[in-house]
C-alpha positions, -999 to 999 in steps of 0.1 A, spaced: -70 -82 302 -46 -62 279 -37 -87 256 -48 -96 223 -70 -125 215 -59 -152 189 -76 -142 157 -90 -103 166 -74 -79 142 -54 -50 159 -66 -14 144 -37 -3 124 -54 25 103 -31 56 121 -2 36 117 21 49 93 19 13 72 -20 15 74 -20 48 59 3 42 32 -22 10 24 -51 34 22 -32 56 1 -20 25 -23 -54 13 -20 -72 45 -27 -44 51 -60 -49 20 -70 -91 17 -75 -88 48 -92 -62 37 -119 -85 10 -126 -66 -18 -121 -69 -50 -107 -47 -64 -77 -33 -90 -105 -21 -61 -128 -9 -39 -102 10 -68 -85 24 -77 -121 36 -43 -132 54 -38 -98 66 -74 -97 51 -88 -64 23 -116 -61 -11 -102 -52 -9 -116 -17 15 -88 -10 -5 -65 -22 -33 -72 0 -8 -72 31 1 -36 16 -34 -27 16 -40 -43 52 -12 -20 66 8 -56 76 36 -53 51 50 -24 30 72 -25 -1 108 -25 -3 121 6 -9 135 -4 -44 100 -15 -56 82 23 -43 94 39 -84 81 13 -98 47 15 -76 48 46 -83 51 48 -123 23 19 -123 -2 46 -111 12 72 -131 25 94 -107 53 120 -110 72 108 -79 71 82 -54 66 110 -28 27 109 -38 25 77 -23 30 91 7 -6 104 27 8 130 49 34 145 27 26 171 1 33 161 -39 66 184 -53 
């Protein structure tokens, strides 16, 4: 009935940790850098990069500056999808 079978992926994209992994994604392609830089410059493993992209993790929030100065931004407010950069 309402439950969730073993193995089907719940829709997470409207979720605030499936829109910050769009954002990341989205950032992240257009730097130009792979998963294996990325997830070396911020110091995670690429595994928890793809769970930040999937919307099933998000990063400590000691690690969002450094995220953020990977992709060049000015703050890590820009990493943010529904609030406006300063």
């Amino acid at each position: 009935m309402g439950r969730k079978r073993l193995g089907q992926a719940r829709d997470i994209r409207g979720t605030p940790a499936g829109k910050f992994g769009a954002r990341l994604e989205q950032l992240m392609t257009a730097s130009g850098m792979t998963t294996a830089e990325f997830a070396a410059k911020v110091g995670v493993t690429e595994d928890a990069v793809r769970k930040y992209f999937r919307g099933a993790d998000v990063p400590r929030l000691d690690r969002w500056p450094r995220i953020a100065m990977a992709l060049g931004l000015r703050s890590a407010n820009e990493l943010l999808p529904d609030l406006p950069a300063e």
